[in-house]
BADO-638309 format. One record per residue (C-alpha): x, y, z; residue in three letters. Coordinates in steps of 0.001 Angstrom, whole numbers, always signed. Example, Ala and Ser with C-alpha at 12.3 -4.5 7.8 and 13.67 -1.06 7.14 Angstrom:
+12300:-4500:+7800:Ala
+13670:-1060:+7140:Ser
This chain:
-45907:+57325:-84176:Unk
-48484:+59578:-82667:Unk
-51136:+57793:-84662:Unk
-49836:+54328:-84267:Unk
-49586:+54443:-80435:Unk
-53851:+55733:-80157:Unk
-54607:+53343:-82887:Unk
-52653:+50181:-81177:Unk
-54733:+51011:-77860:Unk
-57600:+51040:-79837:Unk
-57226:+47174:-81158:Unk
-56224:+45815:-78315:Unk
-58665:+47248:-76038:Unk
-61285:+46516:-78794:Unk
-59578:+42795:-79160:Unk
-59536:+41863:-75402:Unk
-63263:+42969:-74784:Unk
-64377:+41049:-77952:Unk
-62922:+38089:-76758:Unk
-64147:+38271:-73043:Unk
-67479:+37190:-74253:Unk
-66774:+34280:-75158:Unk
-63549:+33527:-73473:Unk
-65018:+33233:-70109:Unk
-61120:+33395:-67718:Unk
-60815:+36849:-69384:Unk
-64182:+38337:-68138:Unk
-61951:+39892:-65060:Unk
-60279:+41747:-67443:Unk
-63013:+43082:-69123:Unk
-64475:+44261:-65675:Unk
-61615:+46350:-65294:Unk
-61429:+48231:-68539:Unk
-65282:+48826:-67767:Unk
-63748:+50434:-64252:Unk
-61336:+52057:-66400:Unk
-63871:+53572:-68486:Unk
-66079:+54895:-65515:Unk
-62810:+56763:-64838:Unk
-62571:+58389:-68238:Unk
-66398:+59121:-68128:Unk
-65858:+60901:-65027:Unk
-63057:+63220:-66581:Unk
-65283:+63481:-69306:Unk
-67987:+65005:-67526:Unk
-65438:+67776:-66410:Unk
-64140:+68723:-69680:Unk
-67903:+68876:-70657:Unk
-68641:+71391:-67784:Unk
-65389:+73471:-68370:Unk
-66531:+73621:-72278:Unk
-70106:+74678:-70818:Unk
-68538:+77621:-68858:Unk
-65912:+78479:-71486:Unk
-68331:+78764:-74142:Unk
-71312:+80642:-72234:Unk
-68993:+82567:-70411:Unk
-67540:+83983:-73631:Unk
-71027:+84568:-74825:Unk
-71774:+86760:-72116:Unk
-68710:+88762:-71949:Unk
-69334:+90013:-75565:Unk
-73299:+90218:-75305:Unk
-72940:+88252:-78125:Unk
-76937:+87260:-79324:Unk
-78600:+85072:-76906:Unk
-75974:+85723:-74115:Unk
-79118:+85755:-71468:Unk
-79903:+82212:-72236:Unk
-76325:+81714:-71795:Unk
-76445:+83333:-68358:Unk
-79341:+81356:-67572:Unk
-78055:+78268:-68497:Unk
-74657:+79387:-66533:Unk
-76770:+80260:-63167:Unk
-78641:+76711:-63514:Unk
-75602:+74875:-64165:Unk
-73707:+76402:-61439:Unk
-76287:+76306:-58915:Unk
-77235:+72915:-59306:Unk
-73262:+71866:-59206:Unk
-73230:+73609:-55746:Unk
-76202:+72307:-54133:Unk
-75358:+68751:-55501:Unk
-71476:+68808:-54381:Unk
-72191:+70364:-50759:Unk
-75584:+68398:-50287:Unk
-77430:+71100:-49152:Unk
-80787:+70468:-47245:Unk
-79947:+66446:-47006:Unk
-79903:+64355:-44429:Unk
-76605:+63711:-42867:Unk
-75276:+66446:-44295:Unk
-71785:+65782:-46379:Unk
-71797:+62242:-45445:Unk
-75679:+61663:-46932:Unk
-76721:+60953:-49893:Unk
-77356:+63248:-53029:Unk
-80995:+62167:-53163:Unk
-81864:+62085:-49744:Unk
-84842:+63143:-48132:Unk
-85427:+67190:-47795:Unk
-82192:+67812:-50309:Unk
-82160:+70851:-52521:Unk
-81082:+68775:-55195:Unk
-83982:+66676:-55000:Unk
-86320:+69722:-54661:Unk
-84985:+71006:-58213:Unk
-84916:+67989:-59475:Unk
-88569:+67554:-58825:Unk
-90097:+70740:-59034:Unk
-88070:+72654:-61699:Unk
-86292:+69955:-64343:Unk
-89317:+67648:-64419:Unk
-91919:+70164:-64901:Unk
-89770:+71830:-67448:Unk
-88769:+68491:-69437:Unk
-92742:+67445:-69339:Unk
-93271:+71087:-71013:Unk
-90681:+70434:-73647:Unk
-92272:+66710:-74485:Unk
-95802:+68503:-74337:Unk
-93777:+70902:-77184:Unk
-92855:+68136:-79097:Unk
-96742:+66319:-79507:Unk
-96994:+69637:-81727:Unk
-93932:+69178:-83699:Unk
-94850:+65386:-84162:Unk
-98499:+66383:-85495:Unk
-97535:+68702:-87724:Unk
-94514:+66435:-89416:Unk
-97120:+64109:-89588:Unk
-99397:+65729:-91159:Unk
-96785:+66675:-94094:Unk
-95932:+63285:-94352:Unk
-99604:+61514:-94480:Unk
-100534:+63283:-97569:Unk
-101531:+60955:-99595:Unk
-99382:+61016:-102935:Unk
-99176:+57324:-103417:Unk
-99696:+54009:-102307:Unk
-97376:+53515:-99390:Unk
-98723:+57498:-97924:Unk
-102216:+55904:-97995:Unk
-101241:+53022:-96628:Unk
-99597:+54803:-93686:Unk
-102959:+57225:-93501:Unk
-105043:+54281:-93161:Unk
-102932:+53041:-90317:Unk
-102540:+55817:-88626:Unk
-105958:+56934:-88257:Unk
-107040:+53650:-87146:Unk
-104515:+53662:-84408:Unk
-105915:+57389:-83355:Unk
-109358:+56294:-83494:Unk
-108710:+53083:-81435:Unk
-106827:+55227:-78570:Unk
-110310:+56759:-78136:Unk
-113791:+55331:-76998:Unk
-114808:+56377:-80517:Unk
-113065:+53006:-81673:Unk
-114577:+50642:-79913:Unk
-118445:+52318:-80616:Unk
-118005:+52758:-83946:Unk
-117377:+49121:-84251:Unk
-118829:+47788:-81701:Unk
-122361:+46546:-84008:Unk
-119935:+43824:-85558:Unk
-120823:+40345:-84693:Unk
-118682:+37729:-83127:Unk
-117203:+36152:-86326:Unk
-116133:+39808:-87768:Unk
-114426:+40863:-84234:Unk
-110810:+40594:-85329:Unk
-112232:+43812:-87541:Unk
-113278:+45644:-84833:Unk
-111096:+48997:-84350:Unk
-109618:+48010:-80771:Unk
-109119:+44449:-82403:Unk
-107517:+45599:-85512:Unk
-105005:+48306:-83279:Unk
-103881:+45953:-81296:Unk
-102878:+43233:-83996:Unk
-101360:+46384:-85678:Unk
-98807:+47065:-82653:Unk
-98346:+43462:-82245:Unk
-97267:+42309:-85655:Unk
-96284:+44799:-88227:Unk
-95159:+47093:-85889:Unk
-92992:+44557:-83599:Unk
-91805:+43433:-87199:Unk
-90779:+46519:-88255:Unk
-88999:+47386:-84184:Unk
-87073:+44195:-84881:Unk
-85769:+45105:-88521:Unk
-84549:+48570:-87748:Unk
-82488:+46997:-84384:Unk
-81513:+44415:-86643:Unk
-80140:+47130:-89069:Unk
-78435:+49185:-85846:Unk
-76652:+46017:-84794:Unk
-75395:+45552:-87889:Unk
-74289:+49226:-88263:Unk
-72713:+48863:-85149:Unk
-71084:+45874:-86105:Unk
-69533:+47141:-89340:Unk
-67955:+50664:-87676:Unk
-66766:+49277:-84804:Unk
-64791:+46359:-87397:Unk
-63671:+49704:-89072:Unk
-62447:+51132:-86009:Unk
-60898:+48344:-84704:Unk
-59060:+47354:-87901:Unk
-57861:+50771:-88200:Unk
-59835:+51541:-91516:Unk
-61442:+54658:-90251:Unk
-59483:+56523:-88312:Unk
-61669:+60097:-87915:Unk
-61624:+59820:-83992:Unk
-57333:+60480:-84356:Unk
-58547:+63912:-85649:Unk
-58876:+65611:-89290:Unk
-55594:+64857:-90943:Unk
-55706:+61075:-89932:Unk
């Protein structure tokens, strides 16, 4: 019973919003179970902060390793709750908005998350150069291939593209670097965008059919 009941709300919920798009009378309902879900995201959001402080704060009360990035992350998480909830620094006080002119929020949102997120992407232009490297070496045909590419699509980026090519004449300009990048990102890249959202859709269409027709069952927990 305790599996039947989760897994009944499951199908119908899954039924009914299925058929709203293309059963256009039913669309009403399907604007209220997305109402309904805006609900559960917002109790969501507090189980994921009391997890945050349960975990961290248990980290910290046994110095366990780490437990100062813990308190860091704490101090951050707490601070920015306060300053959000209360509104500090906005205009009109409690009955402003979050993101109004002069608010503290605001302020860290600016000056301490952004400059800290552009760090981390900075971080990750290293990470991305040196997987790449590992995986241009050329071993076979389709590494080459992807070499090739790549480098032309580096040089192009550059002013070193266009004046290395740049002697060409008129008939041989769809072989110029900047000519040759840009058909690149327009056709076998675009080709390749489509395939792999093609392939997600269709992912998405064959575990939500599992879901709904009850033939995985993992989110009813371990021994379902």
């Amino acid at each position: 019973m305790q599996r039947a009941v989760p897994f009944a709300i499951t199908f119908v919920t899954a039924f009914v919003l299925l058929w709203a798009v293309v059963v256009p009378p039913i669309d009403q309902i399907r604007e209220e179970f997305v109402l309904f879900f805006d609900i559960l995201a917002a109790f969501a959001f507090l189980l994921g902060g009391a997890s945050l402080l349960g975990r961290h704060g248990r980290k910290i009360r046994r110095r366990a390793r780490g437990w100062g990035f813990s308190a860091v992350c704490l101090g951050a998480f707490l601070l920015t709750l306060i300053v959000g909830l209360l509104k500090v620094g906005g205009e009109g006080g409690l009955a402003g908005s979050v993101t109004a002119e002069g608010s503290v929020l605001g302020w860290i949102y600016e000056y301490v998350f952004g400059p800290c997120d552009a760090s981390l992407i900075s971080l990750l232009a290293f990470y991305v150069a040196s997987a790449s490297f590992r995986a241009f070496r050329v071993r076979n045909a389709e590494a080459t291939v992807m070499l090739l590419t790549a480098f032309i699509v580096l040089l192009g980026r550059t002013f070193v593209g266009g004046v290395a090519t740049d002697w060409l004449p008129p008939e041989l300009a769809p072989l110029k670097i900047p000519n040759l990048v840009q058909w690149i990102m327009s056709v076998p890249v675009t080709a390749g965008n489509r395939a792999i959202m093609i392939g997600i859709a269709l992912g998405i269409i064959s575990t939500s059919l599992k879901v709904m027709l009850g033939i995985d069952r993992t989110y009813l927990g371990e021994d379902a």
